[in-house]
Biopython code that builds the backbone (N, CA, C, O; Angstrom):
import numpy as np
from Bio.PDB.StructureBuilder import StructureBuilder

atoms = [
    (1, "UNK", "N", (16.480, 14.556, -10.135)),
    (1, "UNK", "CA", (16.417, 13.102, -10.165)),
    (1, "UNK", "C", (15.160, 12.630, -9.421)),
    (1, "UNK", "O", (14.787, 13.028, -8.318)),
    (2, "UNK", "N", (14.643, 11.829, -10.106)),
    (2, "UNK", "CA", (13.101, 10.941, -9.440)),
    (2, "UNK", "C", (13.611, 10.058, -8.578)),
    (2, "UNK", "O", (14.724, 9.627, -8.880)),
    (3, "UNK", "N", (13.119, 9.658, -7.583)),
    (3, "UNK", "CA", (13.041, 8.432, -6.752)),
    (3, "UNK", "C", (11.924, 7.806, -6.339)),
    (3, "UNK", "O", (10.992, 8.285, -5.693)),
    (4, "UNK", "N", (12.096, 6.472, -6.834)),
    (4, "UNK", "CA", (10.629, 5.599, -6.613)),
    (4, "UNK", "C", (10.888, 4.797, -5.126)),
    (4, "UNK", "O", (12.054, 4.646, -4.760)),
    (5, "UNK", "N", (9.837, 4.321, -4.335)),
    (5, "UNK", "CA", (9.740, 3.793, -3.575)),
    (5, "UNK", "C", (8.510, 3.197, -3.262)),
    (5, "UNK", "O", (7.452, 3.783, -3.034)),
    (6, "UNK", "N", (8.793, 1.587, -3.269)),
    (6, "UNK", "CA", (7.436, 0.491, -3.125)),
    (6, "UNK", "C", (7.584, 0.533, -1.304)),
    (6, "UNK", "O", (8.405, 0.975, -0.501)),
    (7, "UNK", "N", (6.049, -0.328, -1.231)),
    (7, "UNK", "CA", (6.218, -0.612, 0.586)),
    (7, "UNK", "C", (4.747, -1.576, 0.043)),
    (7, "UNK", "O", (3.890, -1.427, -0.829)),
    (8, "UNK", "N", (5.096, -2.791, 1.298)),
    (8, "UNK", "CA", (3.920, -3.554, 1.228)),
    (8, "UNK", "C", (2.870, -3.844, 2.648)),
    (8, "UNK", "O", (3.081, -4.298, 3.773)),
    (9, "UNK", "N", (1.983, -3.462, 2.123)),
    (9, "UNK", "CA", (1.038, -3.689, 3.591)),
    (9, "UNK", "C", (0.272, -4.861, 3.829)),
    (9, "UNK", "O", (-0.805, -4.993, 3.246)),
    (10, "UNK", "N", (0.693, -5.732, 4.615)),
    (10, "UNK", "CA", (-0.372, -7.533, 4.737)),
    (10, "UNK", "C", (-1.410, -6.859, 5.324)),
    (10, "UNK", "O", (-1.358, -6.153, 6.331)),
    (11, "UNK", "N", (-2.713, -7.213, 4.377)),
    (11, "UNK", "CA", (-3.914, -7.294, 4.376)),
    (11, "UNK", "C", (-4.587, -8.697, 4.990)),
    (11, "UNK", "O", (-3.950, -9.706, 4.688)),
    (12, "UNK", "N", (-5.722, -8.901, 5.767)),
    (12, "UNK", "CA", (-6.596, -9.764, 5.670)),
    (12, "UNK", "C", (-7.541, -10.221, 4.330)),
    (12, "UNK", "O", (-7.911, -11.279, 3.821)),
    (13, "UNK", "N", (-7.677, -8.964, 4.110)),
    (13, "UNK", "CA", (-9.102, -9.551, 2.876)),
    (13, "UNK", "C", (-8.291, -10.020, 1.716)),
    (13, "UNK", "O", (-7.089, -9.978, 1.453)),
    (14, "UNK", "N", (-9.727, -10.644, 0.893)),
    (14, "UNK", "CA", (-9.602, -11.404, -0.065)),
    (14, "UNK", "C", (-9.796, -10.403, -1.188)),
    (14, "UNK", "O", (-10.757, -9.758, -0.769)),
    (15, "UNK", "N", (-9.415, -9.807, -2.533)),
    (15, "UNK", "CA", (-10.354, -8.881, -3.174)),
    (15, "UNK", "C", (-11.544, -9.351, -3.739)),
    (15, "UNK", "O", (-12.273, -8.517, -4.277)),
    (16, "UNK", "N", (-11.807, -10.270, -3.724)),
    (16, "UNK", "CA", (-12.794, -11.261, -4.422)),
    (16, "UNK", "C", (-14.174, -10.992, -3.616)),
    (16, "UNK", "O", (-15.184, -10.715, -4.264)),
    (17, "UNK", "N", (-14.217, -11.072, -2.227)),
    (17, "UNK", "CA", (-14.976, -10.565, -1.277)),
    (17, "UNK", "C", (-15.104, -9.203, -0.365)),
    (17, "UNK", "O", (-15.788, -8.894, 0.610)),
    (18, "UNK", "N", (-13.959, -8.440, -1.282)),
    (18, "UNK", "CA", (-13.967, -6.858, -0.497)),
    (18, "UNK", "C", (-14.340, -6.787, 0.995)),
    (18, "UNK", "O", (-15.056, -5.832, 1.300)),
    (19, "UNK", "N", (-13.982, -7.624, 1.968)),
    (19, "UNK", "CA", (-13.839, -7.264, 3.041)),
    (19, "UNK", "C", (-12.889, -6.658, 3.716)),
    (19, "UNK", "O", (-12.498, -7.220, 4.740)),
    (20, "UNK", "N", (-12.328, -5.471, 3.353)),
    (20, "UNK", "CA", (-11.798, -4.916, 4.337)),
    (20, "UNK", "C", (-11.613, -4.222, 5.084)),
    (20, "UNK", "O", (-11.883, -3.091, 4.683)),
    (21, "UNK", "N", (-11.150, -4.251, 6.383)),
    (21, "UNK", "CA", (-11.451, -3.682, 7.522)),
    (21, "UNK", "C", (-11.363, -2.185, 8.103)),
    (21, "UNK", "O", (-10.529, -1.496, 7.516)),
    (22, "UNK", "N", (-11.951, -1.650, 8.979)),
    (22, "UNK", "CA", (-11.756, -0.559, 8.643)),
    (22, "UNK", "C", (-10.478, -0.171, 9.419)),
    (22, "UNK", "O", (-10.092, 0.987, 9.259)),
    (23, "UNK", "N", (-9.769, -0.972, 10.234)),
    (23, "UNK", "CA", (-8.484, -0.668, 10.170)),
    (23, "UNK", "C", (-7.385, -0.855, 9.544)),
    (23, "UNK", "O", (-6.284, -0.441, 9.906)),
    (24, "UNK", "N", (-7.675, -1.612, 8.385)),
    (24, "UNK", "CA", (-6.720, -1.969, 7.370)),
    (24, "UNK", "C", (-7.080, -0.311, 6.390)),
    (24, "UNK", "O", (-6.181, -0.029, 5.597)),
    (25, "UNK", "N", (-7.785, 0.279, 6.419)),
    (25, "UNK", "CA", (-8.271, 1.464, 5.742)),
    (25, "UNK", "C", (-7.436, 2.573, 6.947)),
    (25, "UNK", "O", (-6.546, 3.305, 6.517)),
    (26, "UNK", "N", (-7.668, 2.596, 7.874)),
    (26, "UNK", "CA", (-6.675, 3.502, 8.382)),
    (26, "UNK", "C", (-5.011, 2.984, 8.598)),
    (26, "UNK", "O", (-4.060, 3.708, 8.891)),
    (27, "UNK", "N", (-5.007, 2.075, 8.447)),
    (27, "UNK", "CA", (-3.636, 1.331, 8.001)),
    (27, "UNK", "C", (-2.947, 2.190, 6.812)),
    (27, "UNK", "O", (-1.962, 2.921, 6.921)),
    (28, "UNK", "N", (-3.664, 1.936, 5.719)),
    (28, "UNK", "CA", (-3.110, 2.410, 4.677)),
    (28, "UNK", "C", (-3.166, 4.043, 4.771)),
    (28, "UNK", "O", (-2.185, 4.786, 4.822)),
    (29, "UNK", "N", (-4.259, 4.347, 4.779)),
    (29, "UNK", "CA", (-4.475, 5.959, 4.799)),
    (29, "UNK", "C", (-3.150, 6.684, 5.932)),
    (29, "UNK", "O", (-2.555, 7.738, 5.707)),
    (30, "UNK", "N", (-3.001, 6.042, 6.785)),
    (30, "UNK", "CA", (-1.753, 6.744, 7.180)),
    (30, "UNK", "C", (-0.427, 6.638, 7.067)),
    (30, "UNK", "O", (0.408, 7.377, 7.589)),
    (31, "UNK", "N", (-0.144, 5.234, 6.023)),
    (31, "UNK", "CA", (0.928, 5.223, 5.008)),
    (31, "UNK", "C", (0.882, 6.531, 4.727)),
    (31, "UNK", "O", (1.461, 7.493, 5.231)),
    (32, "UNK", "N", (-0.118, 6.401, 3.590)),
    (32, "UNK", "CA", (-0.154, 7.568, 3.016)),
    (32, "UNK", "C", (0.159, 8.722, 2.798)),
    (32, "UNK", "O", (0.861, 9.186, 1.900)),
    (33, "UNK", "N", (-0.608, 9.435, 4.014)),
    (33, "UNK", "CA", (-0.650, 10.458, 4.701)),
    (33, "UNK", "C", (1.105, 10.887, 5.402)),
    (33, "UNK", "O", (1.739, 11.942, 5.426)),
    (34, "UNK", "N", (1.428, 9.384, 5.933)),
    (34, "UNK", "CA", (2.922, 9.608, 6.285)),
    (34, "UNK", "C", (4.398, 10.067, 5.053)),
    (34, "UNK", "O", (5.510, 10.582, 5.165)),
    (35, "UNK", "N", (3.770, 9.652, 4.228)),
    (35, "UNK", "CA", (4.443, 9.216, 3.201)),
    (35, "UNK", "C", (4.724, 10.643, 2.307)),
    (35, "UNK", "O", (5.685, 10.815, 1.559)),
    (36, "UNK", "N", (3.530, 11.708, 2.608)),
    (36, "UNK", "CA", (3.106, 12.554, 1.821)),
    (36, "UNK", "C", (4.168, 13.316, 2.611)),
    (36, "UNK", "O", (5.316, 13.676, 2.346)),
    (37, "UNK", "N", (3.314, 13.442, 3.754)),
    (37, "UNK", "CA", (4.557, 14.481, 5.007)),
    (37, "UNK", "C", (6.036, 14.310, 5.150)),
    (37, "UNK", "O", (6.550, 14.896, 6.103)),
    (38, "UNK", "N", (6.904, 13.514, 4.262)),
    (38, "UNK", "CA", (8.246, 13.261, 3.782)),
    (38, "UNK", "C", (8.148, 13.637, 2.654)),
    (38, "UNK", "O", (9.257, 14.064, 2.332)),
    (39, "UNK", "N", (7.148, 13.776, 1.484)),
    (39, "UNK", "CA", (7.582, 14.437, 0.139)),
    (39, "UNK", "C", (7.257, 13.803, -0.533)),
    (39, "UNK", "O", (7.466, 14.232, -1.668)),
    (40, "UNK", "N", (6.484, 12.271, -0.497)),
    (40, "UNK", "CA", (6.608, 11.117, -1.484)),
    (40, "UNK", "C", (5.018, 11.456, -1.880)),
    (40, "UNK", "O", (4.163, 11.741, -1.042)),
    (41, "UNK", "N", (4.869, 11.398, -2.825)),
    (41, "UNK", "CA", (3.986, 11.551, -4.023)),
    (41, "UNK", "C", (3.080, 9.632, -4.369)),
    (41, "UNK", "O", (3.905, 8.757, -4.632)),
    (42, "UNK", "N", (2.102, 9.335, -4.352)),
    (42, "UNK", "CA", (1.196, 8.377, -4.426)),
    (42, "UNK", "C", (1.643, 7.722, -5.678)),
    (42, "UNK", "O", (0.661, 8.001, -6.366)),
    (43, "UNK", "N", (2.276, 7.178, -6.319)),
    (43, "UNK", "CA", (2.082, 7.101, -7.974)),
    (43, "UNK", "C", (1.315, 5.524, -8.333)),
    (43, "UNK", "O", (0.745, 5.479, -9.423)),
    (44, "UNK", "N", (1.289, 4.605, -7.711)),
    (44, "UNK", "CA", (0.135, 3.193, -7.709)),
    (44, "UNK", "C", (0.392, 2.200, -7.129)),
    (44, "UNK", "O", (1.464, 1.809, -6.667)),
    (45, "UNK", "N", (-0.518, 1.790, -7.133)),
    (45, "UNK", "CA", (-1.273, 0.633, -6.242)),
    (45, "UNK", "C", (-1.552, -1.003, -6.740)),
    (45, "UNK", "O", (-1.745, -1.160, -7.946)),
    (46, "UNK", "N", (-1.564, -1.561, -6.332)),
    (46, "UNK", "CA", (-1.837, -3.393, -6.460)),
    (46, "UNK", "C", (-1.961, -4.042, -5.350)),
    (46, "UNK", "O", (-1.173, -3.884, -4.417)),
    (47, "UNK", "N", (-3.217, -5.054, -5.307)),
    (47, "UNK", "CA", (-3.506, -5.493, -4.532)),
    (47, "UNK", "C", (-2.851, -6.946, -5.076)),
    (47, "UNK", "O", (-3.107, -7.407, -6.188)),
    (48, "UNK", "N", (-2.037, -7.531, -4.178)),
    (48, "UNK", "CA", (-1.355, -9.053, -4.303)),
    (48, "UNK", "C", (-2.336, -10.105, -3.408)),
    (48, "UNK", "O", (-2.771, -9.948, -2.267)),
    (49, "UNK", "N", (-2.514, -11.166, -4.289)),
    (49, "UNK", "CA", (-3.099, -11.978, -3.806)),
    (49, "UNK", "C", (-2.170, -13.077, -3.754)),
    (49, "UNK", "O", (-1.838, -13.535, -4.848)),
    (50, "UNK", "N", (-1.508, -13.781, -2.358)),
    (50, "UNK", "CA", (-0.948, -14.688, -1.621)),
    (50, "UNK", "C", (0.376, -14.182, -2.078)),
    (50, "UNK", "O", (1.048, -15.149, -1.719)),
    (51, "UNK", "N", (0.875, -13.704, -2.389)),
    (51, "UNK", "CA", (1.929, -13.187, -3.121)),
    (51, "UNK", "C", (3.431, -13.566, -2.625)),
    (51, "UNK", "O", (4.158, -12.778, -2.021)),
    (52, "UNK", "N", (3.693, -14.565, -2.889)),
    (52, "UNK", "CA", (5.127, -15.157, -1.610)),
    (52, "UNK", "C", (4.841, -15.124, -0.679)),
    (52, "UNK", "O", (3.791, -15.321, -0.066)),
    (53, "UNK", "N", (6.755, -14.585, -0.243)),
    (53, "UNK", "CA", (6.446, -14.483, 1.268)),
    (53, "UNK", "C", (5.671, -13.291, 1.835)),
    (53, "UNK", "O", (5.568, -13.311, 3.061)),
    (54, "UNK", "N", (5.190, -12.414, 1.299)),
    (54, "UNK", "CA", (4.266, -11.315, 1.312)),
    (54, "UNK", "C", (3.232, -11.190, 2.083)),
    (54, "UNK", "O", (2.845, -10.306, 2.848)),
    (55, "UNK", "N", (2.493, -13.116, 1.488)),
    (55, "UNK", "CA", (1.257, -13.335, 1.712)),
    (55, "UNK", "C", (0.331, -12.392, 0.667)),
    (55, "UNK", "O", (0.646, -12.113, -0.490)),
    (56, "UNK", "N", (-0.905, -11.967, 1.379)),
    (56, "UNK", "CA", (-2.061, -11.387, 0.474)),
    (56, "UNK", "C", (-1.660, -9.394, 1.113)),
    (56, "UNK", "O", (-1.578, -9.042, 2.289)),
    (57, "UNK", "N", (-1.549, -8.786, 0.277)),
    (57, "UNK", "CA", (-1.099, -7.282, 0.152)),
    (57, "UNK", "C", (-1.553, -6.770, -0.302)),
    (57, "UNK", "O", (-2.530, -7.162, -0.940)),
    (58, "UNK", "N", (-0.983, -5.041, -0.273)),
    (58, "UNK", "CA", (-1.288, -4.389, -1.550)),
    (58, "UNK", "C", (0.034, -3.495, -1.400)),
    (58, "UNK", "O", (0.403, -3.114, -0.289)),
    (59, "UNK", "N", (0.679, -3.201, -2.493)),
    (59, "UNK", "CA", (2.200, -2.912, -2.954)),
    (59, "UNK", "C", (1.389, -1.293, -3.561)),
    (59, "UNK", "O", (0.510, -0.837, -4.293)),
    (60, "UNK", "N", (2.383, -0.977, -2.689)),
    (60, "UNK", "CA", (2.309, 0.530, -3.053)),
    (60, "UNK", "C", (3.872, 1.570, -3.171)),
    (60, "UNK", "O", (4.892, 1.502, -2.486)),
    (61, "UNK", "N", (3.468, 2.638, -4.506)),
    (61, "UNK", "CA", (4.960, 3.290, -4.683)),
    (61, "UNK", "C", (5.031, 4.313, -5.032)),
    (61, "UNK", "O", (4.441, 4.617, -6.069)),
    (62, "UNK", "N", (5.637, 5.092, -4.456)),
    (62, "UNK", "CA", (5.630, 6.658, -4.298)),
    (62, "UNK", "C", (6.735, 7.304, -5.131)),
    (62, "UNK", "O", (7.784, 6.809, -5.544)),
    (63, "UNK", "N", (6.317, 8.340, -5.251)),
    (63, "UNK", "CA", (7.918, 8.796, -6.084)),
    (63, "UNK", "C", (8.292, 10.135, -5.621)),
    (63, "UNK", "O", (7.331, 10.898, -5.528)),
    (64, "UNK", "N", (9.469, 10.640, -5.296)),
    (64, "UNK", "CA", (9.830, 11.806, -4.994)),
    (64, "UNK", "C", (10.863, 12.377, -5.928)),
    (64, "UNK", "O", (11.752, 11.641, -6.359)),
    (65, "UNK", "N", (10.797, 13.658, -6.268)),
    (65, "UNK", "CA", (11.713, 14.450, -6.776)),
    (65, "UNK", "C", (12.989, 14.716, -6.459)),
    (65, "UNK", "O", (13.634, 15.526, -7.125)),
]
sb = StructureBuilder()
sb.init_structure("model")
sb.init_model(0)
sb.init_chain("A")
sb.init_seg("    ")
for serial, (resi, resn, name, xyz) in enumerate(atoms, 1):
    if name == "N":
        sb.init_residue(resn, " ", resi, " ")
    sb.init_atom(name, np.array(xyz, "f"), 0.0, 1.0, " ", f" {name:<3s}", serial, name[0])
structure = sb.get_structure()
């Protein structure tokens, strides 16, 4: 059986102006990285702009076996 799993990270930047920071880059990268070291597999990405209560994000979802 597959299992999917989203997670959302509030960002500062805009994508319009690609500013983002380089701790919003180790932000994510150690999602990641964390995510991997439990078993969860990368499967995609979206960057949300103002997105509810969210605000501005990027929605990410992993899938495990």
């Amino acid at each position: 059986m597959v299992m999917y799993k989203s997670e959302v990270i509030s960002v500062s930047f805009k994508i319009a102006k690609a500013s983002i920071t380089e701790e919003e880059i180790k932000e994510l990268d150690d999602l990641i990285n964390r995510r991997s070291k439990e078993g969860w597999d990368l499967v995609a990405y979206a960057f949300m702009g103002d997105a509810g209560n969210f605000g501005r994000g990027i929605l990410i979802t992993f899938k495990k076996e």
